[in-house]
C-alpha positions, 0 to 999 in steps of 0.5 A: 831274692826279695829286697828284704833278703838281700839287705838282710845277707849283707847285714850278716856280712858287715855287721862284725866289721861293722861293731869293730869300725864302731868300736874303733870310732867311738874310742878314738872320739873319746881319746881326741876329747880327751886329749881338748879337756886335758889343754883346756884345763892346762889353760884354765889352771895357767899351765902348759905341758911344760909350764905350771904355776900359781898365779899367786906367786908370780913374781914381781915384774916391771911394768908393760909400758917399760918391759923389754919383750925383744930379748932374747928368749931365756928360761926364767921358769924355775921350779919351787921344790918345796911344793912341786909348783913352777913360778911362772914369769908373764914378763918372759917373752916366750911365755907371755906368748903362749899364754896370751893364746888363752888370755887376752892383755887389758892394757891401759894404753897399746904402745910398742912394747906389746910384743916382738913383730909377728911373722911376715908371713901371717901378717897377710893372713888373718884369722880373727880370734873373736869370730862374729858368729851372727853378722847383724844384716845391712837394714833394707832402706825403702826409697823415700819419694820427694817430699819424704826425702830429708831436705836439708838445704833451703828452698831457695835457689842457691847461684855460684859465687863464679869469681870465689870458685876460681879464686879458690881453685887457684890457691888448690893448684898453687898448693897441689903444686907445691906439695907435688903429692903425685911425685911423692906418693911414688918416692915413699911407695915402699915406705907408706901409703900415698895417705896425703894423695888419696885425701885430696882426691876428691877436691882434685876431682871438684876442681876439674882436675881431670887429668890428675885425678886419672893420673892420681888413680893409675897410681893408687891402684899400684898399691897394695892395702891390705896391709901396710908397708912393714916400716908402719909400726902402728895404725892411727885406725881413726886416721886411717878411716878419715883419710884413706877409706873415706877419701878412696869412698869419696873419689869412687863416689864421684867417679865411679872408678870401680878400682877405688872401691876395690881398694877402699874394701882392702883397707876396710878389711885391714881396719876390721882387724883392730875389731877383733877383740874380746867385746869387738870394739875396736883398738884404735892404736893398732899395733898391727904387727905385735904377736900378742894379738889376743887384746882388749881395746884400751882401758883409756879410749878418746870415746867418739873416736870409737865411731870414726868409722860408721859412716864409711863402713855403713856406705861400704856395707851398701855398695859391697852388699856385705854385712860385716862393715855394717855389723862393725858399726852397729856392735860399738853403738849397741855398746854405746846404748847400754852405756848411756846411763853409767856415766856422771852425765846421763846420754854422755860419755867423757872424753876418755873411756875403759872402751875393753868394759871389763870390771875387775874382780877384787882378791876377796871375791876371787876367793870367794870363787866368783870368778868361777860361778859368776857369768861373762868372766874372762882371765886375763893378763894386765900391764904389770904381767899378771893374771887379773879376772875381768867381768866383761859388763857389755859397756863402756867404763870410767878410765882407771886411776893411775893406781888403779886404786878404786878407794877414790872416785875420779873427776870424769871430764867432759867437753867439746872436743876432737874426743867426743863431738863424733858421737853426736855428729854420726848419729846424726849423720847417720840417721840422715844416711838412711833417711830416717828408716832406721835407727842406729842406736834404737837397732830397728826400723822406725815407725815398724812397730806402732806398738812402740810408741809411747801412748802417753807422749803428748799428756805431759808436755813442759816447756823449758824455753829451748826444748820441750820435754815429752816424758812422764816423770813422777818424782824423778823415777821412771819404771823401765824393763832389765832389758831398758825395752819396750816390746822387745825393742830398746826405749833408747834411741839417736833422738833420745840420745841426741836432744839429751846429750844438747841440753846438757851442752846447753846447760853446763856448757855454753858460757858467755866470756869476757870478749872484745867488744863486737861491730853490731854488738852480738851475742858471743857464746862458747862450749867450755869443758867441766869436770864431774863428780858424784856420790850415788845415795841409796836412800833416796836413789839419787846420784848427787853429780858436782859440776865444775866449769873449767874455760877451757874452749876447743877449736873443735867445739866450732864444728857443733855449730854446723852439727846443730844447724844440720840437725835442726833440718833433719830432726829425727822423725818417729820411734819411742822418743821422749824428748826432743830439741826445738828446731828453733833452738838448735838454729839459734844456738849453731848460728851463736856459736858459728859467729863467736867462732869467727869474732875469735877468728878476727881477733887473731887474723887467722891464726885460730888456737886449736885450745884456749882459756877465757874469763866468765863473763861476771854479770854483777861487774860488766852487764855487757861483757865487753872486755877491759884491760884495766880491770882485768890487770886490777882484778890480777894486781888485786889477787882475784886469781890467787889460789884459794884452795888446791884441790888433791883430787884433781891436781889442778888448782880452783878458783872461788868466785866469791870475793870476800875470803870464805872460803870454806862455803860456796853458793851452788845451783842445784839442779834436780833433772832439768829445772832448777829446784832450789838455791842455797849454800852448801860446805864444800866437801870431796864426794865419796865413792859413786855407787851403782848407777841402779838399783835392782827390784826383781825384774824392774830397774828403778831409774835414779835421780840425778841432782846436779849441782854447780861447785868451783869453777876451774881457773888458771893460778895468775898472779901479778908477776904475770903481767907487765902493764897490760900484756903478759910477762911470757907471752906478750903476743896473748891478748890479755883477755885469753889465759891461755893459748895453744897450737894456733893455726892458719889452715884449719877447717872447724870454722869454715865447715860450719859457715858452709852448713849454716849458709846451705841450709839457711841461705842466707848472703852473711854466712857467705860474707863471712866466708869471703872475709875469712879467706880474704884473712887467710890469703893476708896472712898466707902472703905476710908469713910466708913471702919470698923474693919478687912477691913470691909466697908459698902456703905453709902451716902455722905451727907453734913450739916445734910441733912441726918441723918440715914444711908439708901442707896438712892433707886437711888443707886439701880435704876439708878446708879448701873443699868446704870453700869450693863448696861454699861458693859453688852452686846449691847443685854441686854436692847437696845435701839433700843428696849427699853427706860430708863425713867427720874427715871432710868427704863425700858419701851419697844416700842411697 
């Protein structure tokens, strides 16, 4: 029998069971769709098999913040039998579950009264709602050669300074000692993670400590980080990241103990949960155990704070080989980039975002049945339990009002602060990271594409005395693509981003205070905080932004100076930059703000304000800005500080630099881009609503024009009453050239970490003479606050106003401070940063 006869006879013999199995089949198919189209529309229309209703008719509900979702489970849907629909009632806890499958919470702020605590048995399971379909892959890093390797330290050969390294040892152990962290970490094993322990690992190891770092690690590996002890409530992901997966990074680093990145990719996996939102930027508040899973990140986000985790999960990615840390990373700054324009400040974010990018839709364009045609609208369910439409835009937003009202625009603040310095910090980090060979924000290897460069960078070079600018600007305007590329590649890169977000620190705000007078007489200089706002003009495309300063200075802002120290030895090379800061400049400025940092630290023997408020330095009346007590009590008795007008739109009160009673009109600075256009008075007015950042013209987006212009100052509302002679009436500790003063410290590590960079990559011997007397200052008042019987003294914190009430050491004690004193009298070899990097919580990662 032939081959065809054969397959010919079976064919008759199957093929009625054949039809009947197709049959069969393609019924059960269309019976199972069926069946998914029937709970889709359940869910698009708000309703379940048991529950129906219309949205609108939702009953009044408290508010999120004050709801109690733990009681017990009751029915509060009740039938409308008029027209058959069934009101359905978000704030019951059931139903707020079941419908939360379906529409995720957009909250202003996560609390603990997001939802009831989810099984323990899926808490160790973990099944992500918003799957990355498509990871982006770990750039490959080509080996640099030595001359092409960043160096960042200088040339010469830096010795060991033998009897400081000893000396800080010592203090380490007389602390380690104290704390007893090992015996605690086994006390508190069943309630928290030994956090304070693996945060000193790394310095332990430094100081030779052989012995208990083993010991500390036979402990570690007994805990289980998948996911926290059930006691913990919520997750501080930024903490977490600094402290426990940095410190596990930066021990196995050192150690190579293969039990410590073990560990370290437990906790990485736990922190890449708070990333399972709608648009994977992550929930840094993380209430892990809350039912209510399906979340956007906040709608008020500190905004570097969303970078916390880059470095760690870079340097994880390329010692796992895994993409999925790496892709974390590189979705928050995608976000980032296309965010660079939307704000008061272009290539700044505030100090607060809406990080869940969603842009509610109006009640009439719901009407309108936007929300149904339009693209990249998700339902959802807000804070006061209702449904709400949300366009999800793919970038970072201003925080709402409190009212959520959109009638009056809202001052955005902007400062130098613990909320936004990581932005700058890791991606320069970063960059050096992978030794310029690829670019975070630009997504794509530098130098790949010759074709990306700007072939007209050099024709138009102006020089504005701290950094020169390379873009052609005709008017103003500059042509981009929709897509803000070029050949397919984004013209927004770290370098960009980075040389613009300086000179507006530079222009806006570096001030110079009315200080003490200084041994040698040098320059003090520090970064205040300014509020913004701005009213977008059609006509002339041009985005009036009214800048005031507020003094307000953070102990933070001490850290940009070792920021821009580094980033004047490892400017970026290459890509489609169109601007860049001098090297010269940013060596300047990080050497002024490092040594007004530590005037400020003498002045107050060590016990630096984390916040503090100064005077503007007022070159018309004091040329040298020395500080008199008698003019300052004068300036108070005479009514300078009175409150010339009470501004409603930002509930503070200003202060007019103008001494002749108008005020009703200010003179302002206006500033078109980056020179200084015109001086002239302006009647001072509330702008009005900010309109789109740009406009649309078929394909092209024209760029707008930002016009800047200085309005009143921000200053504290003194009147004489407050002082008594030359001290304060309330706070006769303040020295009356400050305003204000917050939460003074004894330990804290801002100051010193800069010495440490500008000594490492400068050399020179007064950045280490700073260091000794900043220690010699440290250990005076260590013995003074905290002396006992026969000379006995322990080292404590210093807090202020019952901020603390135990007499724990802070783990930054251990991880930063006493580490970037190791470090800055140790030799040049020991860590060098040409070989290492020193991340935002204080720890060691290696370049590949």
């Amino acid at each position: 029998m032939s081959l065809a006869r054969l397959v010919y006879s079976l064919f008759r013999k199957v093929r009625s069971v054949l039809l009947l199995f197709i049959t069969i089949s393609l019924l059960f198919y269309y019976t199972f769709q069926n069946e998914i189209d029937i709970l889709n529309s359940y869910a698009l229309n708000d309703s379940l098999p048991s529950i129906n209703n219309n949205e609108h008719d939702t009953e009044t509900s408290t508010n999120l913040e004050s709801a109690t979702l733990y009681s017990s489970i009751s029915d509060r849907i009740s039938a409308d039998k008029g027209n058959s629909n069934i009101i359905l009632d978000l704030s019951d806890p059931a139903t707020l579950r079941e419908k939360n499958k379906y529409f995720p919470l957009l909250i202003r702020k996560s609390s603990n009264k997001i939802g009831s605590n989810s099984p323990i048995s899926s808490l160790l399971t973990f099944k992500e709602k918003y799957a990355v379909l498509f990871e982006y892959s770990l750039p490959s890093q080509t080996s640099a050669t030595q001359d092409e390797a960043h160096k960042v330290q200088h040339n010469m050969q830096l010795t060991p300074d033998f009897a400081m390294v000893q000396q800080v040892k010592e203090i380490f152990m007389k602390s380690w000692e104290q704390e007893q962290l090992l015996l605690k970490s086994k006390l508190k094993r069943e309630s928290t993670w030994p956090i304070d322990l693996i945060d000193s690992l790394d310095t332990l190891y430094l100081c030779g400590e052989t012995k208990l770092f083993q010991d500390s690690v036979n402990l570690i590996e007994d805990f289980d980080f998948r996911i926290p002890p059930l006691a913990v409530e919520v997750i501080d992901i930024p903490d977490v990241t600094n402290r426990v997966l940095e410190g596990l990074l930066s021990a196995y680093e050192l150690s190579m103990d293969k039990r410590l990145l073990t560990k370290a990719k437990q906790v990485a996996d736990f922190i890449l949960r708070s990333f399972d939102t709608p648009n994977r930027v992550p929930i840094l508040r993380f209430f892990w155990k809350s039912d209510l899973r399906n979340r956007f990140p906040d709608r008020e986000t500190p905004s570097g704070q969303l970078t916390t985790m880059s470095l760690a999960f870079i340097r994880l990615s390329q010692l796992a080989h895994l993409n999925k840390y790496f892709d974390a990373v590189e979705r928050v700054f995608t976000t980032i980039r296309q965010s660079y324009n939307e704000f008061d400040m272009d290539f700044m974010l505030p100090d607060v975002v809406d990080a869940s990018g969603c842009q509610l839709l109006t009640s009439r364009e719901i009407e309108k049945g936007v929300h149904i045609k339009g693209s990249g609208i998700m339902k959802s369910i807000n804070e006061d339990f209702k449904f709400v439409q949300c366009q999800q835009l793919g970038i970072f937003l201003s925080s709402p009002s409190l009212d959520d009202s959109q009638e009056q625009p809202r001052y955005q603040s902007y400062g130098i602060n613990e909320k936004t310095i990581p932005i700058l910090e890791n991606l320069l980090k970063i960059d050096d990271l992978f030794q310029s060979s690829y670019d975070i924000l630009g997504g794509s290897s530098k130098n790949a594409n010759p074709a990306t460069e700007d072939a007209n960078a050099n024709d138009d070079i102006v020089e504005d005395g701290e950094y020169i600018e390379k873009r052609n600007l005709k008017s103003g305007q500059k042509k981009e693509s929709a897509e803000n590329a070029l050949n397919g590649k984004s013209v927004i890169d770290s370098q960009m981003f980075l040389t613009y977000s300086i000179s507006h620190i530079f222009k806006f705000m570096t001030f110079q205070p009315m200080f003490p007078k200084q041994k040698g007489n040098p320059t003090v200089k520090f970064l205040s905080s300014v509020l913004t706002k701005s009213q977008f003009t059609p006509a002339t495309n041009e985005l009036d932004v009214t800048v005031k300063r507020s003094y307000n200075v953070s102990l933070n802002s001490c850290r940009l100076g070792g920021i821009l120290g580094l980033s004047s030895r490892i400017s970026p090379q290459g890509g489609v930059n169109s601007k860049y800061i001098l090297p010269s400049s940013l060596l300047e400025m990080s050497e002024t703000i490092t040594q007004s940092c530590f005037a400020l630290m003498k002045e107050f023997d060590g016990l630096v304000p984390q916040k503090l408020q100064l005077d503007p330095c007022s070159d018309d009346k004091n040329e040298g800005c020395e500080f008199n007590s008698e003019v300052k009590s004068q300036m108070i008795i005479g009514g300078e500080y009175e409150i010339l007008e009470n501004d409603q739109d930002t509930g503070i009160k200003v202060w007019n630099h103008g001494t002749n009673g108008d005020n009703h009109r200010v003179k302002r600075n206006i500033i078109a881009g980056d020179e200084l256009v015109e001086n002239e008075s302006i009647k001072y007015h509330t702008l009005g609503k900010t309109k789109s950042a740009t406009a649309a013209n078929d394909d092209e987006i024209t760029q707008m024009r930002r016009v800047y212009t200085f309005g009143k100052d921000i200053k504290p509302h003194i009147t004489k009453d407050d002082i008594v002679g030359y001290k304060w009436t309330n706070h006769p500790d303040w020295p009356l050239w400050v305003n204000k003063v917050e939460s003074r410290r004894l330990l804290d590590s801002n100051i010193i970490e800069s010495i440490f960079y500008m000594y490492r990559i400068s050399g020179e011997e007064k950045w280490r003479s700073m260091g000794r007397q900043s220690f010699e200052i440290l250990l005076r008042e260590l013995m003074k606050l905290n002396s006992g019987a026969k000379g006995m003294w322990q080292v404590k914190e210093f807090y202020e106003n019952g901020e603390k009430t135990n007499n724990d050491l802070p783990s930054y004690w251990f991880s930063r401070t006493l580490k970037y004193y190791l470090l800055l009298f140790s030799g040049g070899d020991t860590i060098s940063l040409d070989e290492y990097i020193l991340t935002q919580g204080g720890h060691i990662i290696k370049k590949k």
